[in-house]
N, C-alpha and C positions, 0 to 999 in steps of 0.2 A: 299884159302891158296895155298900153292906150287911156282909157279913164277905169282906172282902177279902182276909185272909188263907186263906182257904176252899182246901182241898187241891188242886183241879179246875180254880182260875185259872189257873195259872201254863201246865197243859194246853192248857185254849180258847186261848190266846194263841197258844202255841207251833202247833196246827192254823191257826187263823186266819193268822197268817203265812206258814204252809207254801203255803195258797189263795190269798194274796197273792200268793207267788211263781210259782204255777200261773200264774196269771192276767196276770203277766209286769207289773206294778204296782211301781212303787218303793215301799218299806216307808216314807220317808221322810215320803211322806204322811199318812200315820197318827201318830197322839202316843196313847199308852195315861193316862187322865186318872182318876187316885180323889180321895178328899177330901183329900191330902198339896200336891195341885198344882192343884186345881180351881179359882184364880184365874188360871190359862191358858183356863176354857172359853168357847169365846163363842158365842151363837146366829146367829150368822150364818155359820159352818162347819156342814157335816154332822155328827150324832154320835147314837151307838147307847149307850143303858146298859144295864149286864148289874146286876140288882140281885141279891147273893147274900142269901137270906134267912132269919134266924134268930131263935130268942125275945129278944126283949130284958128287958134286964134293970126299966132304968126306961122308956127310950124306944127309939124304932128308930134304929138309927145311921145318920146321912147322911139323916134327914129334910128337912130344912131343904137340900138339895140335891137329893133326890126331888122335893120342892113345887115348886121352880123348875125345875127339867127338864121336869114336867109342864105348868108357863104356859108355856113355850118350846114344847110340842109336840112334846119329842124321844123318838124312839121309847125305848120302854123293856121291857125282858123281866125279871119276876121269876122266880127261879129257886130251890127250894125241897127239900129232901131227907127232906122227912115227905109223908104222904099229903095229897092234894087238898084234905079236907073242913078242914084244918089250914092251908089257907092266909092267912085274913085273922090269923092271930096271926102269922105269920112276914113279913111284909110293914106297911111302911108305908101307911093307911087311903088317903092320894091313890092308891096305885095295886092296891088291894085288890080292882076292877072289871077290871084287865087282866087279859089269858092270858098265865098264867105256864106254868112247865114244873116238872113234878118228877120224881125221876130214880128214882122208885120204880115198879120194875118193867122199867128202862133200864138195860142197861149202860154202862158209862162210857166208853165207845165212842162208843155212840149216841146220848147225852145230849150229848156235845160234840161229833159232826156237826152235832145239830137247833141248837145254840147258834150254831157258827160261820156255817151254812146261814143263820139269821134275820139275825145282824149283815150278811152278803155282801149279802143282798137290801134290808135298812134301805140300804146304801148306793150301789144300783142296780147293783150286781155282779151279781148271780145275777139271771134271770129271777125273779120273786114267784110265780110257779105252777111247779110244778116237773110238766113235759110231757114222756112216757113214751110211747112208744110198743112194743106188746108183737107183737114178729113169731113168729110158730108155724104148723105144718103140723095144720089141722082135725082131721086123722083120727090123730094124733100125740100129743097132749096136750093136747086142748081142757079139759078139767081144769081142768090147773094153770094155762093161761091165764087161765079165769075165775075162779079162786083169786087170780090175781099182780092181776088187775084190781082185784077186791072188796080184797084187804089194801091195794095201794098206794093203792088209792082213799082208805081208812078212814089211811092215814098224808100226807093232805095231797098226794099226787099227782094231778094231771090227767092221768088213762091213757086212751090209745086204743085199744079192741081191735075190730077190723074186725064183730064181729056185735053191738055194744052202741053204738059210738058214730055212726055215720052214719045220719044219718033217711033215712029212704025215698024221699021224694023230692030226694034228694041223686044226684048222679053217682057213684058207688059208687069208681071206679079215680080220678077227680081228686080225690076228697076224701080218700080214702086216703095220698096222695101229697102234700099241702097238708099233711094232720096229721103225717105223719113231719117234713117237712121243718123244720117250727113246731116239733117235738119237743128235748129236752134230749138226751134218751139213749134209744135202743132195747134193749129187752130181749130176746134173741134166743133161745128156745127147741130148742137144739142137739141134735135128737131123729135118729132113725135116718131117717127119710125127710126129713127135712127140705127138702135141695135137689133132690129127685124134684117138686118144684113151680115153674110158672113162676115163678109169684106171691112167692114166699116168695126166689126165685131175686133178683127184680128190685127187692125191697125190701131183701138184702145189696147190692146193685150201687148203689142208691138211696144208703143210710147211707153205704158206704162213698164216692160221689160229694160228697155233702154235707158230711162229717168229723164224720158224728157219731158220738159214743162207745157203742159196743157191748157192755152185757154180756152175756157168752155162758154162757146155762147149761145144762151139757155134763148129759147123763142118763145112767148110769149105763151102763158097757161101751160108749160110744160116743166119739169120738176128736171133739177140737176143729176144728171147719169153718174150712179154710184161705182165704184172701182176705181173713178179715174184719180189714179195719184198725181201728186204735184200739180194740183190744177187750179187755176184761178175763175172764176165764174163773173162772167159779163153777163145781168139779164137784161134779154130784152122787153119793150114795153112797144104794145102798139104802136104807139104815137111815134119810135123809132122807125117805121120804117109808111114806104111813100103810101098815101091814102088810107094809113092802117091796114094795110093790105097784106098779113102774112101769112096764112091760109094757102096761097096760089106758087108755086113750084117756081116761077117765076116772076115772084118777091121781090121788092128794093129798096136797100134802106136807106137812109137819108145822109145827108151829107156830115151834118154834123156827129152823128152814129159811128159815120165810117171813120171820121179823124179819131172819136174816144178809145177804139179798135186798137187803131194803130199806135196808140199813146200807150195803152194797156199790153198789147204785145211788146211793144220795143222795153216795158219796163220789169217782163218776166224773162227777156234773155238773158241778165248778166246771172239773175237766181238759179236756174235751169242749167247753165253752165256750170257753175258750181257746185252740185249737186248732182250731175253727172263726174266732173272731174273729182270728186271725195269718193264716189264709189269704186271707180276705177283704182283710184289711191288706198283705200281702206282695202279691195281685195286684192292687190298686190303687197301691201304688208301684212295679210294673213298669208298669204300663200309664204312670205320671204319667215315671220315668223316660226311656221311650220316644217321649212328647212333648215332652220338654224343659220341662215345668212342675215347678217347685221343690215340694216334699214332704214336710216334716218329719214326723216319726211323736215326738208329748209323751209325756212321761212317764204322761200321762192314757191310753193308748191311743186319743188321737184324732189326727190326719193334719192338720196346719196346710199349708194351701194357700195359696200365691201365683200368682195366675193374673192377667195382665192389668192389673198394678197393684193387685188387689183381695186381699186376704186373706179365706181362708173357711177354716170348720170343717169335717170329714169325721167321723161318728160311726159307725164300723163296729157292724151291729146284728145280730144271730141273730134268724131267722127272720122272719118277716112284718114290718115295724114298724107300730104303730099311732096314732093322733092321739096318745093321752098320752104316746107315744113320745117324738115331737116335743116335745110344752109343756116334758117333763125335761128333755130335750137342750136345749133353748134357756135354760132355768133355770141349769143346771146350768155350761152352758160361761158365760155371760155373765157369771157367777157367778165361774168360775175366771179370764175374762180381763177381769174390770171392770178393774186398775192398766192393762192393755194399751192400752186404746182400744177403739174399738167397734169390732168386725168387721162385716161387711161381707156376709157368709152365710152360713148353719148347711146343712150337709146331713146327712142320713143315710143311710147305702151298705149296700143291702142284697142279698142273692143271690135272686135272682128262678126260680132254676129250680124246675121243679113248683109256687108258686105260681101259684093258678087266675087264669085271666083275670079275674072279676069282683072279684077282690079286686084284681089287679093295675087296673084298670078305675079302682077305688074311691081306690088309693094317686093316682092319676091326677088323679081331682075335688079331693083332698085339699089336693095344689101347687096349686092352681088359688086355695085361701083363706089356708091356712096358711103362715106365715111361713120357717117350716123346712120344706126340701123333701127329697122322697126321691130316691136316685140309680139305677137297678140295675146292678149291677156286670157285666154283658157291655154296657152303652151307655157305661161309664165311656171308653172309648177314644178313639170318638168325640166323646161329651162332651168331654175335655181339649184336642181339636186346635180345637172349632168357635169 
């Protein structure tokens, strides 16, 4: 809504589909809705507004569709091309309290990552926390590790970096191993010692076990580390980091280095996701094949189950799932198959390796009240035949 015409729509569109298609989603599901067709929208489908925002002349355009989107509760992003302190003149007053974005000081790159990134999560595509985990050799880079921490921190990430984020009395190597696994993406510190470490050794063997997506960024005169699957390769150049100075443990890159990082990460999570949720999907329709239980894979990325006379739902989930996991997933599917009839059971199939026992312990008490259950996918086999 707002200036539709705006040069940058036609872009976010064109990304945002491209994610769709990552994500392995029929485009079909989606309808693109401005004030031309806005009597197709209805509050009871999901929908995200991107509000583009400009001076008006007498009034704001598309107000009287902002007001109602807002009593509907549907997410909404204003999005603005002046500075911050200028925002309540380029927005409509009902959403002149929300967090907008503006592209000043953004490339236009990185302004339609942060845009597409907010729609995928309004729509329970992308995790809402965007989980980083930063692997590096101590005596290698400890630097720019805690450089890559502090920026992705200050840009909306939840980053893990082994001497900041585990409290003390935590188990040091299980909870290390929980956080990657929970993670979107690894950032992997491609320095000259690198694999001279157990540790650093068995957190590539980790990511690459788990499929998650690896950027690798390579330092200067040093060759890209073989093995790592799914990985994208950032080199670095001298000139990237402060004084040329990458040789010294205590390294630091430069500012505009740090933003390309963070463009390049945020643009290997919705990949990485994907390609974690297909494996988890492909080996629970071999195990379902192998029992002879019927197993449809919808167009939703969920697994329609016939087992026993009963049909049940399968929600293949990244990382740990947690209660509000569940309440979505039972919202969400009962939602899409209310014309169906009622099912019968929701699950959610999740990968339980290096999840810690207490949390696995916990998903445990969890079945015990809630109506959707969790499944882990090495019992799924058994599960299917009992």
């Amino acid at each position: 809504m707002g200036a539709i015409d705006h040069r940058l729509l036609p872009k976010i569109k064109d990304v945002f589909f491209k994610r769709i298609d990552d994500l392995g989603i029929d485009r079909a599901f989606f309808k693109i809705i401005d004030r031309y067709n806005f009597e197709s929208y209805t509050d009871a489908n999901p929908a995200f507004c991107i509000y583009m925002g400009q001076r008006p002349n007498t009034s704001f355009l598309d107000e009287d569709i902002v007001n109602k989107l807002v009593k509907d509760a549907t997410l909404l992003l204003p999005i603005i091309d002046e500075d911050y302190r200028e925002f309540n003149n380029l927005v409509p007053k009902a959403i002149q309290k929300y967090n907008g974005l503006s592209y000043i000081g953004l490339t236009q790159e990185a302004l339609i990552e942060k845009v597409v990134s907010n729609t995928l999560e309004a729509f329970n595509l992308l995790k809402s926390k965007r989980r980083v985990f930063i692997s590096y050799k101590r005596d290698d880079s400890s630097g720019v590790a805690i450089q890559l921490y502090e920026y992705l921190e200050q840009h909306n990430f939840d980053v893990f970096l082994d001497t900041h984020s585990i409290r003390k009395s935590e188990p040091f190597q299980d909870e290390l191993w929980q956080r990657m696994i929970d993670s979107d993406v690894v950032v992997l510190l491609s320095t000259e010692n690198y694999l001279e470490s157990e540790w650093t050794q068995q957190e590539l063997s980790n990511a690459n076990l788990a499929s998650i997506g690896l950027v690798q960024i390579v330092w200067p005169e040093f060759i890209v580390i073989k093995g790592a699957q799914l990985s994208e390769v950032f080199q670095l150049e001298a000139s990237n980091f402060i004084n040329d100075n990458f040789r010294n443990v205590n390294a630091k890159l430069n500012e505009d280095c740090l933003l390309k990082i963070v463009q390049f990460t945020e643009a290997l999570r919705a990949r990485t996701l994907a390609s974690r949720q297909d494996k988890l999907i492909s080996t629970f329709m071999h195990y379902a094949e192998k029992s002879n239980v019927t197993a449809t894979l919808s167009s939703h990325k969920f697994i329609e189950l016939e087992k026993d006379g009963k049909k049940s739902i399968v929600v293949p989930a990244i990382g740990m799932p947690k209660a509000l996991n569940c309440e979505e997933s039972e919202s969400l599917i009962q939602k899409i198959y209310e014309e169906k009839g009622t099912l019968d059971k929701i699950f959610i199939l999740y990968d339980e390796i290096h999840i810690r026992d207490i949390w696995l312990r916990h998903l445990n008490w969890l079945n015990k009240y809630l109506p959707v259950k969790t499944k882990e996918i090495g019992k799924v086999s058994e599960w299917l035949v009992s």
